[in-house]
N, C-alpha and C positions, 0 to 999 in steps of 0.2 A: 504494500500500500504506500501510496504517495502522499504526504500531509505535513507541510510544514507550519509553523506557529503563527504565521502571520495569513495565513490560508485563509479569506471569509467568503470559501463557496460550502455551500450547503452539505453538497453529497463529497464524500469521501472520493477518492480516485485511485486506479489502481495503473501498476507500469506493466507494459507487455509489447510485443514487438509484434503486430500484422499488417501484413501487404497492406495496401489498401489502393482501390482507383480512385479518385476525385472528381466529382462531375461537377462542376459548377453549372447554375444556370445562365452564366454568362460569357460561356470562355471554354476553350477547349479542357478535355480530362486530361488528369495527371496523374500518375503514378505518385506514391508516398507510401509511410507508415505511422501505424497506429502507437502512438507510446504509452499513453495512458486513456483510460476509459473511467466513466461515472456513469451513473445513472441518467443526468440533464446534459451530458456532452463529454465530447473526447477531443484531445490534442493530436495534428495527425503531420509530422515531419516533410514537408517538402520542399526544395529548393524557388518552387515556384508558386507561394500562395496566394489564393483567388483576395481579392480585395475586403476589406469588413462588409460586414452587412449584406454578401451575397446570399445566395440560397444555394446550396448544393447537397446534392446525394454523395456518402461513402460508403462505395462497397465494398466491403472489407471481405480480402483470401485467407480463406478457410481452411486449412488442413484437413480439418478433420468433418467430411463433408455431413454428417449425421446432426451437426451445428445447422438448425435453423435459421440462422441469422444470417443475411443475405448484406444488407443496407441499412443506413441510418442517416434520414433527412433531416438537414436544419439551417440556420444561419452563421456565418461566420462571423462571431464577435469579439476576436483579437485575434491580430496580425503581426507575425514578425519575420525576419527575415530568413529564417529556419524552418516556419511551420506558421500553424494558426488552429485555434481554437474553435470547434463547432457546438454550440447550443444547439441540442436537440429538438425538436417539436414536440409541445405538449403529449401527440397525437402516437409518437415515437419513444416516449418514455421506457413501455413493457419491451421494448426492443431493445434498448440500450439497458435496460434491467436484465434480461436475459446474457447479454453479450459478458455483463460485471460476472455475472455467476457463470458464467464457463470460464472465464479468465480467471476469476479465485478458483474454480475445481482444476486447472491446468495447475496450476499454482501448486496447490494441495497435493497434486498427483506428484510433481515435479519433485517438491520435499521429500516426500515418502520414497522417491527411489535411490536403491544405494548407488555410492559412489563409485564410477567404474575406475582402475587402473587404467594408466596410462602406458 
């Protein structure tokens, strides 16, 4: 989990590394990754991020294709020169709720395996 002291968003956040495509509705898709995820929105790493205040789809690649989770629409409400941040849609919430809990059960699983030699 992701959470530092001076943090004043609501939902916790967790770090994970996934593909991810970027649709903006204004602009060509890009390629990126996902770092962290919450329940109201994720940060998603790309050299080339859509402007504040767009609307875009991210469809995040799946591994593990038994994952329901296809996409997660919403606005871009911080921009930097690395990535940007997506507020989810209200409407998108049980979606990006579902995405947290496969991310913590990766997570889970990932601890519990022993450590192999090198």
């Amino acid at each position: 989990m992701l959470n530092t002291g001076d943090d004043r968003r609501g939902d916790p956040r967790f770090l994970t590394q996934l593909g991810a495509l970027v649709v903006p509705s204004d602009g060509e898709p890009r390629r990126g990754r996902v770092d962290n995820v919450s329940v109201s929105g994720l940060w998603v790493d790309t050299p080339d991020p859509p402007a504040q205040g767009t609307l875009c789809t991210v469809a995040i690649e799946l591994a593990d294709e038994r994952w329901p989770i296809r996409s997660v629409a919403g606005r871009v409400v911080r921009r930097e020169r690395n990535g940007f941040a997506v507020a989810c849609f209200a409407d998108q919430r049980a979606v990006s709720a579902e995405l947290v809990l496969r991310v913590r059960q990766a997570q889970a699983s990932a601890a519990l395996e022993p450590e192999r030699a090198a």
